[in-house]
C-alpha positions as a printed Julia matrix, in Angstrom:
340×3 Matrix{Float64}:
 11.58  -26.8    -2.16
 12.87  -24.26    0.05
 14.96  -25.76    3.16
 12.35  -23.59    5.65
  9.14  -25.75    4.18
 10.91  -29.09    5.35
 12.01  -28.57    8.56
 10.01  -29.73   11.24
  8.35  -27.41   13.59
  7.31  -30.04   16.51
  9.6   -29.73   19.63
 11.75  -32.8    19.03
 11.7   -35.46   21.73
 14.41  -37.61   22.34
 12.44  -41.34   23.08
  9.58  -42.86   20.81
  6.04  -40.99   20.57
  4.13  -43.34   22.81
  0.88  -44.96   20.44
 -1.42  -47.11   21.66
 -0.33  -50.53   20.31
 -0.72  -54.2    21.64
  1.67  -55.24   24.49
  5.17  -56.3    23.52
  4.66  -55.06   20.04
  6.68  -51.91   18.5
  4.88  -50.52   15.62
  6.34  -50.67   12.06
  8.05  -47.79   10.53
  7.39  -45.68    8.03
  9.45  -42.95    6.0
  6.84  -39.56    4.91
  8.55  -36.38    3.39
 12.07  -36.0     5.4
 10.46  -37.5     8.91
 10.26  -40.98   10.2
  6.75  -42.8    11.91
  5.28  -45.3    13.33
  2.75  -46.68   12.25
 -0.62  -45.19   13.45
  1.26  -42.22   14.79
  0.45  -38.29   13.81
  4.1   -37.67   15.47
  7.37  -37.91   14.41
  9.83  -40.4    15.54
 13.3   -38.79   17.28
 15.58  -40.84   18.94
 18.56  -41.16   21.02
 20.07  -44.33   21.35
 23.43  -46.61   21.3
 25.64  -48.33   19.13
 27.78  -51.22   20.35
 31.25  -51.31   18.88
 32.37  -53.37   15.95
 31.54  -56.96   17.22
 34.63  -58.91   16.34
 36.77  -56.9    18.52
 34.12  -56.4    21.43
 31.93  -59.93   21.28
 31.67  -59.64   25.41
 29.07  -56.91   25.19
 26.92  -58.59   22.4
 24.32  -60.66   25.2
 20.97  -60.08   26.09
 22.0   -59.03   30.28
 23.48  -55.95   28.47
 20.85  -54.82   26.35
 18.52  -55.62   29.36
 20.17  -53.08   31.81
 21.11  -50.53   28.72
 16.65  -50.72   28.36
 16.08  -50.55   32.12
 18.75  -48.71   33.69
 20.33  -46.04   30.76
 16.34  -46.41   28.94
 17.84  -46.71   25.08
 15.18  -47.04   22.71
 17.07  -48.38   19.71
 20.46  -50.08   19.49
 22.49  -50.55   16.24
 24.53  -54.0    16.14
 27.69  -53.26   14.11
 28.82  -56.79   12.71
 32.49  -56.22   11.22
 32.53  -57.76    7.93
 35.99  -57.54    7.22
 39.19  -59.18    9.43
 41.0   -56.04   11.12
 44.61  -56.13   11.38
 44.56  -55.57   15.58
 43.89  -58.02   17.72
 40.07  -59.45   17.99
 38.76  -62.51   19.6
 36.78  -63.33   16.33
 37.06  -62.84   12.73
 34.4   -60.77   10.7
 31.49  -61.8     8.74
 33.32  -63.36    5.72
 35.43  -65.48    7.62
 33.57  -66.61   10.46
 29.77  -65.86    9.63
 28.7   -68.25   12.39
 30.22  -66.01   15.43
 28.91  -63.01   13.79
 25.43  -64.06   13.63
 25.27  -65.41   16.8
 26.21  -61.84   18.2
 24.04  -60.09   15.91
 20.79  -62.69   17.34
 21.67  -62.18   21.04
 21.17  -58.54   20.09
 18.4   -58.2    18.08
 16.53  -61.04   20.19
 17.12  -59.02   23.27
 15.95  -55.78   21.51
 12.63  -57.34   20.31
 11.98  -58.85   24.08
 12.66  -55.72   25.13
 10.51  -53.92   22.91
 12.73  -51.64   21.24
 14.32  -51.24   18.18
 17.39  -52.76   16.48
 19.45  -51.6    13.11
 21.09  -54.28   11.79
 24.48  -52.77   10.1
 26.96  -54.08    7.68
 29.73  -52.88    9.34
 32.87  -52.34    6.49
 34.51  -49.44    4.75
 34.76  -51.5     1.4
 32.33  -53.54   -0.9
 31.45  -56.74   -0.69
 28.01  -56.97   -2.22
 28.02  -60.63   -2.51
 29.0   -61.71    0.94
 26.6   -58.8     2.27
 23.51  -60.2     0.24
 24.3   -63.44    1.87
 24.15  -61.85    5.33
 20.9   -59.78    4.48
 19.44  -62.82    3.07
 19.82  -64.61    6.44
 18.88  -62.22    8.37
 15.79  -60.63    7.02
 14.6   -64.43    6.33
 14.96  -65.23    9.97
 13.23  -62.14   11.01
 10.73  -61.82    8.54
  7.66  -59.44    9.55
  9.47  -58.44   12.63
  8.99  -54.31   12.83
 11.61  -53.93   15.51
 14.24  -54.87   12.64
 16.24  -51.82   10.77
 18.6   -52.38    8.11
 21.61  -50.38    7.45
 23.56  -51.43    4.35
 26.29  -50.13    4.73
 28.92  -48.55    7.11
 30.85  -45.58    5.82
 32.08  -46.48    2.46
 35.29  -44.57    1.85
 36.15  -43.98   -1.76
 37.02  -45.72   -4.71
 40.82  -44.96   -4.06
 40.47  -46.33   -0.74
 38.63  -49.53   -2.22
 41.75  -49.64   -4.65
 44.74  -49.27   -2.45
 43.38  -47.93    0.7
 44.5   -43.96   -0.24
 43.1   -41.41    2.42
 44.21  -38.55    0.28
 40.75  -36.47   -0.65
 39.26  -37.95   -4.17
 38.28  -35.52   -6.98
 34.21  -34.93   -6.47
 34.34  -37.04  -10.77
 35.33  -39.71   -8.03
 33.39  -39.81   -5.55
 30.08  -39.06   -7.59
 31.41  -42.5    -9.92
 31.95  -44.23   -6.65
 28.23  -43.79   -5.4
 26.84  -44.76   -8.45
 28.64  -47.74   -7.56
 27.14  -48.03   -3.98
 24.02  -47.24   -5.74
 23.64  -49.96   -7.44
 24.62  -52.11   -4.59
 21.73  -50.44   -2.8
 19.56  -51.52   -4.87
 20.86  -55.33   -5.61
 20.26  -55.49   -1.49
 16.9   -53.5    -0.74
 15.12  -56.39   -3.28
 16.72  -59.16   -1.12
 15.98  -57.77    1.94
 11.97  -56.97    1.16
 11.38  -59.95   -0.39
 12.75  -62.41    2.46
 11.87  -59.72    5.04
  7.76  -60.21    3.91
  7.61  -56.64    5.07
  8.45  -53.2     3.7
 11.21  -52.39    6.36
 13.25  -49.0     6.9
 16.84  -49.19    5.26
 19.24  -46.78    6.26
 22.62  -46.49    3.17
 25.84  -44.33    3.54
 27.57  -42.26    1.27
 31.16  -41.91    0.45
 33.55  -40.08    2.64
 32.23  -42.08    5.79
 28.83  -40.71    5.13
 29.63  -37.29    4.39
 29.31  -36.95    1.09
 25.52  -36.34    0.94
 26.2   -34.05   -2.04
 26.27  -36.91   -4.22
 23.41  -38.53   -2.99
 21.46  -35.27   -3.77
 22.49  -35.19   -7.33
 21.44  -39.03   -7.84
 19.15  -40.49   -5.24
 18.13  -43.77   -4.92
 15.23  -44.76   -6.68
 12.08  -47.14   -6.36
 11.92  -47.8    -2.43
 10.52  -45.13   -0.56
 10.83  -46.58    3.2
 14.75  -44.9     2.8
 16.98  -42.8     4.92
 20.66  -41.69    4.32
 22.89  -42.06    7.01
 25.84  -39.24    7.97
 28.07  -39.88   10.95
 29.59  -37.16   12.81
 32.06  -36.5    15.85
 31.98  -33.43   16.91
 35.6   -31.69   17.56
 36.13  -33.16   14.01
 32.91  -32.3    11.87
 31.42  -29.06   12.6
 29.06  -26.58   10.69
 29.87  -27.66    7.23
 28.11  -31.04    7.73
 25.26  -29.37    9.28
 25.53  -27.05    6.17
 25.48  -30.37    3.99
 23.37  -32.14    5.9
 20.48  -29.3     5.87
 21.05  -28.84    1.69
 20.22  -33.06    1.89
 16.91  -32.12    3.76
 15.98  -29.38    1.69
 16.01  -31.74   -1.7
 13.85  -34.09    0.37
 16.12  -36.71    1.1
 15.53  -37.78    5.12
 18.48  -38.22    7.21
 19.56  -40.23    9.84
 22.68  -40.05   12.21
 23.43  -43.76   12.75
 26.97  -43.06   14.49
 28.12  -40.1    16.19
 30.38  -38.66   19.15
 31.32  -35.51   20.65
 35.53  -36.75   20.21
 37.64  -36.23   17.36
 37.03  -38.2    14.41
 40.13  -40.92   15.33
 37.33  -41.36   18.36
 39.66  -40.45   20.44
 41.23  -36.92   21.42
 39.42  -34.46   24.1
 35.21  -34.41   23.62
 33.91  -30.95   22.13
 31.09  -29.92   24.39
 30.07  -26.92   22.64
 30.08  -28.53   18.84
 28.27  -31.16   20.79
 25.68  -29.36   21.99
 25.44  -27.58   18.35
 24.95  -31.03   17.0
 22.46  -31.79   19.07
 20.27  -28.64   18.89
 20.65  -28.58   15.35
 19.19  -32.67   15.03
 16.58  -31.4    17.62
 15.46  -28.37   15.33
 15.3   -30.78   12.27
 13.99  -34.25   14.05
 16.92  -36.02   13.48
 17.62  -39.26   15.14
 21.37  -39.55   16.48
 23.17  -42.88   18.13
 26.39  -42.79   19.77
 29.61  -44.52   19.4
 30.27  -47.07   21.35
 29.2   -49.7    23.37
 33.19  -51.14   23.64
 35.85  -50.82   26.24
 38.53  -49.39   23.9
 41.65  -47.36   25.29
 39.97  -43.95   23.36
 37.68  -41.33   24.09
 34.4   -42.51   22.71
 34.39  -46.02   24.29
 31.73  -46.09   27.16
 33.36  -48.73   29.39
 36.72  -49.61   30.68
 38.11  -53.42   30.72
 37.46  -53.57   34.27
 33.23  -53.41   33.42
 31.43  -56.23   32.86
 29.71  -57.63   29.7
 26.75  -58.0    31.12
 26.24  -54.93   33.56
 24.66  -53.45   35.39
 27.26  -51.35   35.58
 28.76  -48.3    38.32
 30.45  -45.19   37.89
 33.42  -46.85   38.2
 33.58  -48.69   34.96
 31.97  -46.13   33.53
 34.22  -43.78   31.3
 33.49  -40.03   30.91
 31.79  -40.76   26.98
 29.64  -43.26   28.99
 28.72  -40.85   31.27
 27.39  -38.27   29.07
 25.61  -40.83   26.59
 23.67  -41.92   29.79
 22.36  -39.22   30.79
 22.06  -37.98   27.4
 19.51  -40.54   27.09
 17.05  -39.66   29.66
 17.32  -35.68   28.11
């Protein structure tokens, strides 16, 4: 299939095709070709929206007042809730998932909870660089039991898996591509230990969003050996702009053109540390090239971290609303980025 025959031609918007549907109920969502709908919809869903930072290092912002005024005020449309699952070595007020699962849930809830009275949508994300199938079935389990039949629910199984040398001994240096295509067989199969788990307590047939190795940039293997047997499936690739530029466009369009839909789940116009000076121009590449090809794009982060791609400073409050003041440049951009 030639990569011209899957692109979209529809002018790309950047909220959810309105449908007709009962009040205070989003429709479900459905995976056709390389595009995402809802259901009862001839159009294509694009989106812009947010991503709060990890939540055991910025619990504060994890409440319903802040979704509220990030709906009302900025108008996001979907949120992704990125529960740590690991214990980080700098200082947080709470431990991840497999240490304290209690604090993480209750921050993922006040999340998705606000979401769905909000009427929006919510991607639930494992949020590690390693694997830890076991304790992440567990989470899965619990929540797609406790939301079961809910359509404003999206699952993302997995945050930016690294490599196998990183699982090993946390190595950065680049693995050999014999590696990395071993290593996603691996995350392959936990793919599909979790997507069973999550359909069968969800009652539903949800949309699951899975990363690749390389912090989702190593779509190349996925191409070679795609996931198999659930068809309501996107791959996620992150990008930040004055780090990633036309080669992961380049890789991301050879991912469309074997059929394989793609979602941006994290993404900033910084460097790749998420912090150095934002890139408007391989921003505004990135943007027109998601545009051109329906992809949906959420930024990095909802946090108040001393680095470029935090939205807030300390001074803001968790639960908004919030002024210019507290408002860092990053912030800026994202919000009026979402009303584009």
């Amino acid at each position: 299939m030639s990569l011209k025959s899957i692109l979209y031609t529809f002018a790309a918007v950047a909220v959810i095709v309105s449908c007709a549907k009962p009040a205070q109920t989003v429709p479900a969502l459905k995976v056709q070709g390389t595009a995402l709908y809802q259901e009862g919809c001839d159009q294509p869903v694009v989106w812009r929206g947010l991503s709060f930072g990890w939540h055991n290092i910025w619990p504060r912002f994890y409440n319903k007042e802040a979704v509220n005024v990030l709906v009302k005020d900025w108008g996001c449309p979907v949120f992704r809730a990125a529960i740590g699952a690991d214990d980080l070595e700098e200082v947080c007020p709470l431990g991840g998932y497999r240490s304290d699962p209690q604090s993480a849930l209750e921050c993922l809830y006040a999340v998705v909870d606000a979401a769905i009275e909000n009427n929006v949508y919510v991607i639930v994300d494992w949020h590690s660089h390693v694997l830890h199938t076991q304790e992440a079935a567990e989470f899965f389990r619990t929540v797609a039991t406790k939301y079961a039949g809910c359509p404003n629910v999206i699952y993302e199984l997995f945050n930016e898996p690294v490599s196998q040398e990183f699982e090993d001994s946390r190595d950065y240096s680049e693995p050999t591509q014999e590696s990395l295509d071993a290593y996603w067989l691996k995350l392959k199969e936990y793919a599909q230990t979790l997507i069973p788990i999550i359909e069968e307590c969800s009652g539903c047939h949800p949309l699951i969003l899975m990363g690749c190795p390389r912090w989702d940039q190593a779509l190349d293997c996925v191409i070679r050996n795609p996931i198999e047997g659930y068809d309501n499936l996107m791959y996620t690739t992150h990008f930040y702009a004055a780090t990633h530029g036309q080669w992961l466009r380049d890789r991301s369009d050879s991912t469309l053109a074997a059929g394989l839909p793609v979602f941006i789940s994290e993404c900033a116009a910084c460097e790749a540390s998420g912090d150095g000076p934002i890139d408007p121009e391989e921003w505004q590449k990135w943007n027109e090239w998601a545009a051109d090809r329906g992809v949906s794009l959420l930024t990095w982060s909802i946090s108040d971290k001393n680095e470029t791609c935090s939205m807030f400073t300390p001074a803001a409050s968790s639960e908004g609303p919030w002024n210019d003041d507290v408002i860092k440049e990053w912030g800026k951009i994202s919000r009026e980025w979402l009303k584009k």
